[in-house]
C-alpha positions in Angstrom: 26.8 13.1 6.4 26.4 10.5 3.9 26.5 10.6 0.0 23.4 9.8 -1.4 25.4 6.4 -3.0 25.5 5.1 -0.1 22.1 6.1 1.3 20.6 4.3 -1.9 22.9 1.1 -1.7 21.8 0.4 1.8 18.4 1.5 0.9 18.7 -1.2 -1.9 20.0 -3.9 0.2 17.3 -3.4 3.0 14.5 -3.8 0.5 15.9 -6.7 -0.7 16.6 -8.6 2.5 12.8 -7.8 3.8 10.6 -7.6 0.5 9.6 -9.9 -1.8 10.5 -10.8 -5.4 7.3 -8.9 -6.4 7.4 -6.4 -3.9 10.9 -5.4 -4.3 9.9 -5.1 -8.5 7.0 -3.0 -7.7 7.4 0.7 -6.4 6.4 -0.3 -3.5 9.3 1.6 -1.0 11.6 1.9 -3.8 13.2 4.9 -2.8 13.6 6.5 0.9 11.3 9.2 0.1 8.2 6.5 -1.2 7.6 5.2 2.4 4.7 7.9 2.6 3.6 5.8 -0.4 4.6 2.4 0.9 2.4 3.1 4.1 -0.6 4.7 2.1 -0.5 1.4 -0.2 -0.1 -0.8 3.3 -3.6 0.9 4.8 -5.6 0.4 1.7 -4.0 -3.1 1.1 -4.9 -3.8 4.9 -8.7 -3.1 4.2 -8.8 0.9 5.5 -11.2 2.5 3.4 -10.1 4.9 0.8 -11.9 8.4 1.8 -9.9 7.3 5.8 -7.1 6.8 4.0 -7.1 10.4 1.7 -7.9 12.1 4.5 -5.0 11.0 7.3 -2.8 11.6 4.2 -4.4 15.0 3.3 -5.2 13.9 -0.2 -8.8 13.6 -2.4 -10.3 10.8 -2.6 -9.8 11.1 -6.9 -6.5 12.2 -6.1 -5.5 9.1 -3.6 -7.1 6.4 -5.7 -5.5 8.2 -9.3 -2.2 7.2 -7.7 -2.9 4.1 -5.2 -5.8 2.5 -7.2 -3.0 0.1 -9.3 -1.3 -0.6 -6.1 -4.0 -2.2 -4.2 -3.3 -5.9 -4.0 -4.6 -8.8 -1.8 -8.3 -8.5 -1.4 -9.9 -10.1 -3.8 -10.3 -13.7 -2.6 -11.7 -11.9 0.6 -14.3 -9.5 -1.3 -15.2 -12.9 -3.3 -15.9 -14.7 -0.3 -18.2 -11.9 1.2 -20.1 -11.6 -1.8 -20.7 -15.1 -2.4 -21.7 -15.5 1.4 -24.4 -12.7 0.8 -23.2 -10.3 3.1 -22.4 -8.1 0.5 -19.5 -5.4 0.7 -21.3 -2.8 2.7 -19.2 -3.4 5.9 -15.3 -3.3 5.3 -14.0 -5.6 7.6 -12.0 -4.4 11.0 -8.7 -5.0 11.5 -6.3 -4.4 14.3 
């Protein structure tokens, strides 16, 4: 058994060593328990749409984006592109 100290120091310095400046000031993993968030964050970030999203994590879709909809970061420049090429944003693109 460990005290919870030292489960939040390591926790701490892990963050530090593999996230970045803004990452590590965000809440993004902040604690052991938030990597259910961190990875909910990570699939929308990544492009999976919101409703996939609420429903792997057994959420609402008003409930998922109440909490997640200030932590989505990173696809602007590509939703810009697609509407400026015409193609609109109907189709979310696929990634592997």
């Amino acid at each position: 058994m460990l005290a919870g100290s030292v489960i939040r120091r390591a926790w701490r310095t892990a963050r530090l060593k593999v996230l970045t400046d803004e990452e590590f000031a965000s809440p993004l993993g902040k604690r052991v328990y938030d990597l259910r968030h961190t990875c909910l964050t990570n699939w929308l970030n990544d492009g999976v749409p919101p409703a996939q999203v609420a429903e792997w994590a057994g959420n609402s879709v008003p409930v998922l984006l109440a909490t997640y909809a200030r932590c989505i970061s990173g696809q602007l420049s590509d939703l810009k592109r697609r509407i400026e090429a015409g193609g609109g944003l109907a189709r979310a693109p696929l990634r592997g």
